[in-house]
N, C-alpha and C positions, 0 to 999 in steps of 0.2 A: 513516192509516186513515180512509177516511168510512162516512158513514152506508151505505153501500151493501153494502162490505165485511161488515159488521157484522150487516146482515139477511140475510145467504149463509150466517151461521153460527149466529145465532139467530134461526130463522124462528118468525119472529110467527103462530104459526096463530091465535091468539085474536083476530088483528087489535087487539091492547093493548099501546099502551109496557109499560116495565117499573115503571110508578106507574098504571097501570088507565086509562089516558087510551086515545082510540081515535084509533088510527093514523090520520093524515091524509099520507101519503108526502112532497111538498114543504114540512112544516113537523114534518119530524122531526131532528133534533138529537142530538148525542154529547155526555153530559156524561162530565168530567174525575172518577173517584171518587176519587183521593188529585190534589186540585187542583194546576197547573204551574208553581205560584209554589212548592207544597210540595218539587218534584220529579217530580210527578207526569205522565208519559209520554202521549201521542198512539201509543198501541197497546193490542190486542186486551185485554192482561190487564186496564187500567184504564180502562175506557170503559163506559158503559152507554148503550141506545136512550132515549131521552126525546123528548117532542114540546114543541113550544118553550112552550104553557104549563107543563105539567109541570115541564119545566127552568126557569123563571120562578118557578116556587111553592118548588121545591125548594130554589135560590138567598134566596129571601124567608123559608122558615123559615130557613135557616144562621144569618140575621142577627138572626132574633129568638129563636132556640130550637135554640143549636147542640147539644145533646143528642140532639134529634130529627134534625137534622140529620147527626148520626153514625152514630145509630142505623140509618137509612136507608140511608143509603150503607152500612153491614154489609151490609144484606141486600143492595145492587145490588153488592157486592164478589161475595156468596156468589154471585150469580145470574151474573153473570161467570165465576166459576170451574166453573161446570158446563156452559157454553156449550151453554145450552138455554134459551129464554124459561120467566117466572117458573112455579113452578109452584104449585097454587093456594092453599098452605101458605104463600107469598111473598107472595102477592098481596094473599091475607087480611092477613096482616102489615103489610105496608106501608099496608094499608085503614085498620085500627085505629091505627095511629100515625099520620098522616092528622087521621084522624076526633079523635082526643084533641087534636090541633095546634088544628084548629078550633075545637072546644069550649073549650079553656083562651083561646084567641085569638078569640073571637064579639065582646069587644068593643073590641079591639086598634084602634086608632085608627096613621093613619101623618103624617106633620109635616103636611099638610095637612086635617087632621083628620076624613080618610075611613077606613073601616073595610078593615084589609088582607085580610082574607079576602073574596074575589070570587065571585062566583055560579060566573065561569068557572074555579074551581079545584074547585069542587065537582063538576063534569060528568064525573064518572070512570062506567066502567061496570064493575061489578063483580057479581056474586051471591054476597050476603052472608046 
């Protein structure tokens, strides 16, 4: 399955991943939502659109905040299963779990003692 596949059947009309990130086509990405170490398949039913920050951030909670990182993937499972890009009740969702990551993590330092929250994880676009 590529990314290509994948936007034939959830057309992106909002021009937004499915984390509010704004589609950039050569730097969009399939993430794994039940990962392939777990079992988890390179096909339609567990895959979600991500653009490779997105996928970067999403990866970077897992390891600090695998709650939210569950959480998350719920709703890119749910969004999966209706094979329609998110709708705005998703999106909101995924906003505010997002936004709490941030907030709880503002001053999250990583072994080099920079702050892991990035300007460029911030650059979602959404109407909230």
């Amino acid at each position: 399955m590529k990314v290509q596949d994948m936007l034939k059947i959830y057309v992106p009309y909002s021009g937004l991943d499915w984390m509010n990130y704004e589609i950039i086509p050569d730097k969009l990405t399939i993430h794994h939502i039940i990962k392939k170490c777990n079992g988890g398949k390179r096909t339609i039913n567990n895959l979600a659109i991500l653009m490779e920050v997105s996928h970067q951030y999403l990866h970077l909670i897992e390891h600090v905040d695998i709650d939210t990182y569950n959480t998350i993937n719920k709703v890119l499972k749910e969004i999966n299963t209706q094979k329609h890009e998110p709708y705005d009740y998703q999106r909101q969702n995924i906003e505010e779990l997002l936004q709490n990551f941030e907030y709880e993590n503002r001053w999250t330092k990583d072994r080099e003692g920079k702050l892991i929250i990035k300007a460029k994880y911030k650059k979602r676009k959404i109407n909230n």
